[in-house]
N, C-alpha and C positions, 0 to 999 in steps of 0.2 A: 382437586385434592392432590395434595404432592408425592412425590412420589415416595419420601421414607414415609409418612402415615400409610399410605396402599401397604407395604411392606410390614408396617407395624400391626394394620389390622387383622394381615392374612398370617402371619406371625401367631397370633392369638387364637383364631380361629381354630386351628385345627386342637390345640391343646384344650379348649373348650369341649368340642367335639368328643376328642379321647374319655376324657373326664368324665362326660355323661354317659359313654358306652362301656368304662368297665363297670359305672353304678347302673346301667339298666339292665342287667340281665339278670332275671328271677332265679334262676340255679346258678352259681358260679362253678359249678364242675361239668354244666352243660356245654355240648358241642369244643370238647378237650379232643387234642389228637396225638395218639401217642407217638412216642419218638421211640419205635420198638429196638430201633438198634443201641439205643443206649440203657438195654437193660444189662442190671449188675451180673456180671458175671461169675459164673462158680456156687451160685445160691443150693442148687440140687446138692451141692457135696455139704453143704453149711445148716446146720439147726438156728431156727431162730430161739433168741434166749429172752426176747422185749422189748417193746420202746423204745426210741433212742429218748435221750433226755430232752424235755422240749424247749430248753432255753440253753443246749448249750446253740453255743456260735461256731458256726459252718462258712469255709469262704467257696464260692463256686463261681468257675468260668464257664461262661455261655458262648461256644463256636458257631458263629457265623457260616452261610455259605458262602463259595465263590457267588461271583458275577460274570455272565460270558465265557461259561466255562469252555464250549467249543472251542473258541479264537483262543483261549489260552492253551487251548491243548497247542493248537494248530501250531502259534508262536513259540512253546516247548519242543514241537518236533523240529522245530527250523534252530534254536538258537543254539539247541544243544549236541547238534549233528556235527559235524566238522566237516563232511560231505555237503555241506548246504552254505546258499553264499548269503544266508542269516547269521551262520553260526559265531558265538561270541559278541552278536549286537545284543547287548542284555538292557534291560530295563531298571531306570531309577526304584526306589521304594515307593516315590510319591506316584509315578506313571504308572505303579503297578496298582496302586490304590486307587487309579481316579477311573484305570481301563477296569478292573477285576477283584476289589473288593466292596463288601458290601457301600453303601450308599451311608452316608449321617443321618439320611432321613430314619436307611431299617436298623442303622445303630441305634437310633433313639426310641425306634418302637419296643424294642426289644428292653432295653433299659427302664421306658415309663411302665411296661408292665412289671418288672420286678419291683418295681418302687410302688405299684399300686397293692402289691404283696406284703408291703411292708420292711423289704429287704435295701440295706444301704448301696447305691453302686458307689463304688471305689472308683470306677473309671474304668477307659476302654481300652485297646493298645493301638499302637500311633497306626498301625497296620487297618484297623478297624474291623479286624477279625473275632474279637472276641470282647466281650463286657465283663467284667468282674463285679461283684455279688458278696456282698456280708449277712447274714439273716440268726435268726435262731433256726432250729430245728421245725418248731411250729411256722415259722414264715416260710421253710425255704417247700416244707409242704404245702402250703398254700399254692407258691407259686409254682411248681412244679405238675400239683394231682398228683401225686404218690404219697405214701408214707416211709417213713426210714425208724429201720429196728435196729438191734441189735445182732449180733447172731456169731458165732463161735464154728471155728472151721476142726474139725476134731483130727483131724491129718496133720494140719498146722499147726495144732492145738494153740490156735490164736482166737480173741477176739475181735472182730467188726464191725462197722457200721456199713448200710450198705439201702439203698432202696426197696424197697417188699418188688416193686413193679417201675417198669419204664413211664417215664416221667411224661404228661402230658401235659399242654399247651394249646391257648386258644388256636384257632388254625389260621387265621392270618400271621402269629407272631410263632409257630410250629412251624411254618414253608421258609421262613429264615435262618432256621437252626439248626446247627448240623449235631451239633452233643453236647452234655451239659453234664461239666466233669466238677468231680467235689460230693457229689452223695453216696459213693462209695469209696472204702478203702483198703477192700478186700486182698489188690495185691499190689504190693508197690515193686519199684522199679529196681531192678540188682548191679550190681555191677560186675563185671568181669577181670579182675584179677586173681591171680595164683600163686599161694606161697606155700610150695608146694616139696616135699622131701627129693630134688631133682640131682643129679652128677654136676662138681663143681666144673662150671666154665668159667673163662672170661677171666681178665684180670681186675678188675674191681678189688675193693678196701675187703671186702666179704666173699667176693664173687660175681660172677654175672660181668657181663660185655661193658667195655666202657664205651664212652660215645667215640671213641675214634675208633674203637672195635664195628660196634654195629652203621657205623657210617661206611668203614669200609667194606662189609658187607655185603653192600647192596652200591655202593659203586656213588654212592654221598658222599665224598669221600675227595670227588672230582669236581662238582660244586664249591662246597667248604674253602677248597685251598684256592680255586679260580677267583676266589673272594663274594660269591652266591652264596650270603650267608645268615639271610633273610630279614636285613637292612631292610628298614623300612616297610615291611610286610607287617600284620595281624595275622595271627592262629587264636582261634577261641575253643576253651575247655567248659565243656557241659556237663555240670557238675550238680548233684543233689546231696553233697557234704562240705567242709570247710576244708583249710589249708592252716600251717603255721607258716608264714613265709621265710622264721629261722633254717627250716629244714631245707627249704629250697638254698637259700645264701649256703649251706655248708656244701651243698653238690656243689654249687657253682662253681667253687672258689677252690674244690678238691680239682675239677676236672679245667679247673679255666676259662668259663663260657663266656665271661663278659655279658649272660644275656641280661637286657634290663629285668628290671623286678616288674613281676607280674602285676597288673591292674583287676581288681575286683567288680564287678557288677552285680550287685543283688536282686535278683526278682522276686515281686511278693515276699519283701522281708529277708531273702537270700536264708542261707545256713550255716547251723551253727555246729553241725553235727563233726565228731572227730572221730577220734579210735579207730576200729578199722577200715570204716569207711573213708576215712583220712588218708592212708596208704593210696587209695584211688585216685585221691584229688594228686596227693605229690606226684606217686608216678606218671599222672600224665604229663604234669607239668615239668617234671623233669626229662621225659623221654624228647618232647617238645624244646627244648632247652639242647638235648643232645643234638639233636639232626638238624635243628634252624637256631643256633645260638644268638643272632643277632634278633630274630623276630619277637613283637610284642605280643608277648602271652594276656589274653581277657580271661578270665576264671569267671564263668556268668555261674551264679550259683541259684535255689530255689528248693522249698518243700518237697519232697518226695511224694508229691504228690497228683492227682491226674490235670488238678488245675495248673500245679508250678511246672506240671511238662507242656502245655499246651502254653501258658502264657513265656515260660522260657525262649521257645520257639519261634514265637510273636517278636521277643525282645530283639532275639537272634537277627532275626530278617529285616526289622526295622531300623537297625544300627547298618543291618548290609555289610555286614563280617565275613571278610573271603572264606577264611577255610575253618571248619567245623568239626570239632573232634570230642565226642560221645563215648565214653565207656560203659555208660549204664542201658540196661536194656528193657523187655519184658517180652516174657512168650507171647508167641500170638494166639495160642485159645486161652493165656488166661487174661485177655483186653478185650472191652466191648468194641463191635464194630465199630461204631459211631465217634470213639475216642481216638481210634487209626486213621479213620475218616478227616475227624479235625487237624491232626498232626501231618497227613500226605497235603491237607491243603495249603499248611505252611510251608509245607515241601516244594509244594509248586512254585509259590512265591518264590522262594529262595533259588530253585533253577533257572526262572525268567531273569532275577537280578545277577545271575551267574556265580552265587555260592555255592561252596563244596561242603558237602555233610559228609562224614566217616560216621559210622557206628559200629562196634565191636560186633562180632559174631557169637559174639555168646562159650561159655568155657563148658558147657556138656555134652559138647559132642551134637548127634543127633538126636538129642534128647531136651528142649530146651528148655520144659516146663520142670527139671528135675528138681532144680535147687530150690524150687518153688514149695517142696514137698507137700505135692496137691494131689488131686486125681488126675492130673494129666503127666504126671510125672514120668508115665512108661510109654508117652506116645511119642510117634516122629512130631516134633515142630521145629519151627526156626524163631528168631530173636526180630523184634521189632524196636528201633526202627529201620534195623539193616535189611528189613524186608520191602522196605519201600522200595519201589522206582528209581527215588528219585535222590537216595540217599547209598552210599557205597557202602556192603558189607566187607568188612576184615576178619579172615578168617587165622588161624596160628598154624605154626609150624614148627620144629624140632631143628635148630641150625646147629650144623658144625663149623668150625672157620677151620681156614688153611692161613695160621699166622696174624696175620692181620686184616685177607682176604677171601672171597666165599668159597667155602668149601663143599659143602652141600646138605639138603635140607629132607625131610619126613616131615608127612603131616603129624600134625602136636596130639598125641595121645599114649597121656599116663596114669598110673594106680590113681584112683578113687574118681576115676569116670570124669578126670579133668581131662579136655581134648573141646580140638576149634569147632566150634558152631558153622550149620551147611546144613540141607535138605532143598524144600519146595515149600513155597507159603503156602498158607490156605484160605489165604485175603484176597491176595495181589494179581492180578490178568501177569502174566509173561509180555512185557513190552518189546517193541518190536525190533530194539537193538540188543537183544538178548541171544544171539544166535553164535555158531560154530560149532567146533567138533567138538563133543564131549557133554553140549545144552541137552538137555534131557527132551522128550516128544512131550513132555505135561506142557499145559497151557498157563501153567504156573510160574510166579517168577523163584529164580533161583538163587542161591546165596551158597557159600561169601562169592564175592568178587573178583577179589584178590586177598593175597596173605601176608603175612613175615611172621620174624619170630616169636615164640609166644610159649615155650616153655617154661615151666617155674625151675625159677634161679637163673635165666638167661637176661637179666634186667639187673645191674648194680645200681640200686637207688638210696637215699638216706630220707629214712622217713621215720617219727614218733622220735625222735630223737638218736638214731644208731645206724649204722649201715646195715643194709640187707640186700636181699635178691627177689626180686618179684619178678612175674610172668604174669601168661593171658593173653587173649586177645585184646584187652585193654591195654596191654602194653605195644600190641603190633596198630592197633589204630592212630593215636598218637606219631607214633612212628610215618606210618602213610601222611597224616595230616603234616609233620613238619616238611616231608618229601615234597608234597606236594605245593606247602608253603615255598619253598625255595625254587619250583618251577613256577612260577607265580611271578616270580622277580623276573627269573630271566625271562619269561615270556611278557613280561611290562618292558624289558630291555629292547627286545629285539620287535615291539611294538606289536606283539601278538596277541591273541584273545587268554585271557583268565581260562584255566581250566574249567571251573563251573562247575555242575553236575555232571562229573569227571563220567558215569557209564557210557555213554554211547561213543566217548573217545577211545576208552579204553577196551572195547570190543574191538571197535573197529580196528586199530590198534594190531590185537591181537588174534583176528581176521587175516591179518595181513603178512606178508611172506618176513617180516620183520618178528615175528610175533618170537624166535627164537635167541633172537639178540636184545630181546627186550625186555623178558622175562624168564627166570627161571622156572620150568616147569617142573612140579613137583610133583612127582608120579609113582612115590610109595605110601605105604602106611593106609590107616584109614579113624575117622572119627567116630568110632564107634557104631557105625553104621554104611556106612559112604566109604567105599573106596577113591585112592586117587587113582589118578591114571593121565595117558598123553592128555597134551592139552587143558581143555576147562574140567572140572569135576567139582563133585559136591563136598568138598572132604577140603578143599584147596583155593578153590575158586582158578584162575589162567595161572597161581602162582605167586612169588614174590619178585621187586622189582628189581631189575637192571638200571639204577636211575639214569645215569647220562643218557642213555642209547634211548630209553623209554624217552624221556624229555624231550629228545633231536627227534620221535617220531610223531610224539603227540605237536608237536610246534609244527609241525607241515600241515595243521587241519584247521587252517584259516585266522582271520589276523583281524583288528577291530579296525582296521580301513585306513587308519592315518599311517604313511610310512613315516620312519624315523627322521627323515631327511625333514619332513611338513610338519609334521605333528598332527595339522588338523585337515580330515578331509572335505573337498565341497563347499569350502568355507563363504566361495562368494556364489555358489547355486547354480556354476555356470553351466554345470550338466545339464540344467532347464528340468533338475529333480531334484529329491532330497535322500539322495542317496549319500550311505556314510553316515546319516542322520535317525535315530528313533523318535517317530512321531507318537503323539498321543493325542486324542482329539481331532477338530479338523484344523487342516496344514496344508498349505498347497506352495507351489510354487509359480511367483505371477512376474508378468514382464514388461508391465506400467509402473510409474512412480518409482521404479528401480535406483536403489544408492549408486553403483557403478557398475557396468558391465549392461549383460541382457537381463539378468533376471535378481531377483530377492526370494526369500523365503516369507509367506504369509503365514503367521499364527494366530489363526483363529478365524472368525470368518466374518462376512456382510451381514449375515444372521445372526439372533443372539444364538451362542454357541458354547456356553459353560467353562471347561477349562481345556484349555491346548498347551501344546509344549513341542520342542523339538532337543534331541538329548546327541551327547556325540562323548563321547569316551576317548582320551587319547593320551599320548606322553610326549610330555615338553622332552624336545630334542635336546642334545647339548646347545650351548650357546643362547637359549632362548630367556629371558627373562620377565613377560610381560604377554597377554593375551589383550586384543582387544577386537569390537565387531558395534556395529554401527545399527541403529533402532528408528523406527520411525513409529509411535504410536499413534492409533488414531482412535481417540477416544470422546467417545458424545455423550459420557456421564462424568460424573465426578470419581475421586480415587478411592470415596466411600465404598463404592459397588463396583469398582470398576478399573483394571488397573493390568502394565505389563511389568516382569518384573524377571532378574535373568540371577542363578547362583553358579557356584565353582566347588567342587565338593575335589577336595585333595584328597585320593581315593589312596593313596601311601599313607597321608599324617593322619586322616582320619577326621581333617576337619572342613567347613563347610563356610565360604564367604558368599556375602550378598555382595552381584559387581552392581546389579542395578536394582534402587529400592523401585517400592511400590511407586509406580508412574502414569497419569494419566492426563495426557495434552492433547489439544485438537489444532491442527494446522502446525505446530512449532518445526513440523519438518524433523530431516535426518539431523542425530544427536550421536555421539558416543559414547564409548562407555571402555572403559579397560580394567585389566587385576594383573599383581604379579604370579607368577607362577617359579617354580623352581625346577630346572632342568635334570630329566630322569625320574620326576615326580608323576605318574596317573593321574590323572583330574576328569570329572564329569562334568561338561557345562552342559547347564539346563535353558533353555530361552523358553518363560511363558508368556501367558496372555490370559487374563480371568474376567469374563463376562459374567455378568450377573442373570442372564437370559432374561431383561428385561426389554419386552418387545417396544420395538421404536429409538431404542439406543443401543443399536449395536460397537461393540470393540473387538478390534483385534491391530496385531501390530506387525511389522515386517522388518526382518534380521537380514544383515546382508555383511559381507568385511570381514568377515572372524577370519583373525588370523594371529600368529604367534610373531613375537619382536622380542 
């Protein structure tokens, strides 16, 4: 028998199989298991009032777990340390997917049972994190074991929908799932700005700091005119409302930005929503505009909802968008665990490929559930997703200027209980680079971060059509994210590592006998709870930034390997390792059949061995126009099943060439291969190698010569 029939039969088989096992079982709500953490949160303060209707239409995403979660931790503590000689070796999207997300096999279990529910899948995200789901109300019951009612919150005095009970699932396709968001919608996501009765600053059309005010600030200001002006970088805006992009052209062209016009991305249909929720989308994208004029603003947009936060996230990671700026938030008691669960796990992803997430701290002080006007409104909480790990909280502050320069700062708290977000999760472990003077003894993690300003009326923005003054911690995040865009550059310049999952830098950081030239420490006022004081605190986070000095300190904490003078390290393997190189898969490095020197880089192995790759992150030096690197495949199937194949992903433009297609030859010996590149440009080359693990015909292929011309 040949070998596509073998393939075709075992192809069938198991869909056979399936098919008969979701029709053999005599109870279908026997041996269900529930997903307790993804039960609806806040039901005890909610009356139910009925039924949900059973034919409206519901969309729900189903979050996958990791895979391998140890080694991903293991590789998160290496790549994000700056003290570690990992640090800044980040991983492609697809190397993240092939070492640490679910498998297509448990994508698809997952899927053919919603489909045996009756429910439509829309499709999965590139990430393979999560499956999306269309149903009625009667299907999605089905497929879940739960019922979903109605129910009226009398605090909120809102109506609900929302699950009676956490959602169960046969138990083979329940050990794959981590939450299953869209059956309630009890509390949605807020944002964080402030337009607020504040003392006129700033010289603005209205008021409020103009960008060469709040640049000069914080010492942006030094950047900007050195021409660090976020050329050829991305900042993405996480957005759950729309823009008018008229509002944005009129800032521009008040203030001179030159920035291009923002690009839109919609998930799940993107939004449509304006009014005031509108003020949040400009401002970010205006503040974003002030501090990195030159950089490409993304406006990913999506339902306010738990599905469009979770599939947002997915989008985010999977495009691999350096820097991440979040206004919207939600308390952490009023979110199911299971739904912070799914969102920390895009979180990781995004750390490993070395994106920077901001999320605001939230504008009520130590109170985060307040605006929520629930029963948790009187408790200490903090704002998710600044509570993460793995995502940096921004916390506000009260700025004065001296002129043009800083003059000095209070933590941001004014009448009607607006003030910057801070306390102690009650999710999150306290991670291990969470320490100094002022981290509290909880085993908790802490927030904000870091700050700036965030006053209302310290923002001259034009938004709805008029100039005005905004504040918030949504306006000091933004802020961080363009800073942090414009270190980004120079540290692609000086052939350093991407910031990334900026905390463990910025501890260390401020750790450090530097920590006084590098921040200013804001050590008055307090958020309604939290005093500031020396050092870190809950009220401030280590402060707002010193940018140059911070930038000249964070760039001492290790480099992505190629120096400037090379570009690429290790290119012909001679270390007799593949160092300089992220492997995935098996990879070795052999010193038979070698292209030139002692040794070549093997991808893939004697054995069938699935997929392998070797990845190297670097920047075309001046002068260089052209990469190229030499291949020898050795392949004993055809390119049907079987194949090497190598991309250049232009990690500035944002786009992604094949240098070498799908390839599979046996004996033709060393071939080449080249791409141009552009000098000062970030690029990721990838070298694979895809086995189909059929036994008896193994592939793999060996890279040797990469080198820049």
């Amino acid at each position: 028998m040949s070998k596509r029939a073998v393939a075709a039969l075992i192809t069938s088989v198991p869909l056979l199989v399936l098919a008969t096992g979701l029709t053999a079982q005599a109870d279908p709500q026997a041996n269900l298991v529930p997903l307790t953490a993804n039960a609806a949160p806040g039901l005890e303060h909610a009356t139910k009032t009925g039924p949900e209707d059973a034919n409206k239409q519901l969309p729900v995403a189903v979050s996958l777990n990791l895979r391998n979660q140890a080694e991903l931790d293991s590789l998160l503590a290496k790549v994000t340390n700056p003290h570690s000689a990992e640090y800044g070796h980040y991983l492609t999207p697809d190397q993240f997917r092939d070492r640490f997300a679910p498998t297509q096999a448990q994508v698809d279990a997952v899927a053919n049972h919603l489909r045996a529910a009756g429910l439509k899948v829309t499709g999965s995200t590139a990430n393979r994190l999560a499956v999306d789901a269309t149903g009625t109300a009667t299907q999605i019951q089905s497929a879940f074991g739960t019922s979903l009612s109605r129910w009226h919150d009398a605090t909120q005095n809102r109506d609900f929908t929302a699950n009676d009970s956490a959602p169960r699932l046969p138990k083979a396709v329940a050990s794959l799932v981590s939450d299953v968001a869209g059956l309630n919608d009890h509390y949605t996501r807020h944002h964080a700005h402030a337009q607020t009765s504040a003392p006129h600053v700033g010289s603005g059309p209205s008021g409020g700091y103009t960008p060469d005010e709040l640049r000069g600030a914080y010492n942006i200001d030094k950047f900007v005119n050195a021409g660090t002006d976020g050329s050829g970088q991305q900042v993405a805006m996480f957005e759950f409302a729309d823009y008018q992009q008229a509002n944005i052209t009129a800032y521009d062209q008040q203030y001179g930005t030159g920035s291009p016009t923002p690009t839109r991305r919609n998930v799940d249909g993107g939004n449509t929503t304006l009014g005031n929720a509108q003020v949040e989308v400009e401002l970010d994208i205006e503040v974003a505009h002030a501090i990195a004029p030159k950089a490409n603003v993304a406006v990913y947009e999506a339902p306010n909802t738990d599905a469009g936060e979770v599939d947002m996230w997915n989008a985010l990671v999977s495009d691999n968008v350096p820097v991440i700026s979040s206004s919207w938030g939600q308390c952490e008691l009023d979110k199911s665990s299971s739904s912070m669960t799914a969102v920390d796990n895009v979180a990781k992803q995004a750390a490993a490929q070395g994106q920077t997430f901001l999320s605001a701290a939230g504008d009520s002080g130590a109170y985060d559930c307040e605006r929520n006007q629930d029963a948790n409104s009187t408790k200490l909480a903090v704002d998710f997703p600044g509570s993460d790990p793995y995502v940096t909280s921004v916390g506000g502050t009260t700025l004065s200027m001296n002129g043009t320069s800083y003059g000095s700062e209070t933590t941001w708290n004014e009448s009607g209980g607006w003030s910057g977000g801070g306390g102690v999760s009650s999710v999150f472990a306290k991670p291990s680079w969470q320490t100094g003077s002022g981290v509290t003894s909880s085993n908790k993690r802490q927030v904000p971060d870091v700050s700036a300003a965030a006053a209302g009326g310290e923002y001259s923005i034009y938004t709805q059509g008029s100039w005005t003054t905004v504040g918030g911690t949504s306006a000091a995040t933004p802020l961080w994210a363009g800073y942090l865009t414009l270190h980004n550059q120079k540290a692609v310049a000086a052939g350093k590592a991407k910031i990334g999952a900026a905390n463990a830098a910025i501890y260390s950081v401020a750790n450090s006998s530097s920590y006084g030239s590098t921040f200013h420490d804001v050590t008055s006022g307090t958020n309604r709870y939290y005093s500031a004081g020396a050092n870190f605190d809950l009220a401030s986070g280590w402060g707002t930034p010193v940018a140059d000095a911070l930038s000249t300190a964070l760039l001492g904490g290790g480099s992505t390997t190629p120096p400037p003078s090379g570009g690429i390290a290790n290119g012909d393997f001679e270390t007799g390792s593949l160092t300089g190189w992220t492997a995935a898969g098996p990879t070795s490095v052999v010193n038979s059949g070698t292209y030139a020197g002692s040794y070549s880089a093997q991808v893939g192995s004697v054995d069938p061995a699935g997929d392998s790759s070797i990845a190297q992150t670097f920047t075309a030096p001046t002068g260089t126009s052209s990469l190229s690197f030499a291949y020898n495949v050795v392949c004993n199937d055809s390119v049907t099943y079987d194949w090497a194949t190598a991309t250049l992903k232009d990690n500035t433009a944002g786009t992604t060439k094949t240098v070498l297609a799908k390839t599979c030859t046996l004996g033709a010996g060393w071939k080449t291969a080249s791409a141009s590149v552009v000098a000062g440009h970030s690029y990721t080359l990838t070298l694979a190698n895809h086995d189909d693990n059929y036994a008896g015909d193994p592939t793999y292929t060996l890279y040797d010569g990469v080198k820049l011309g």
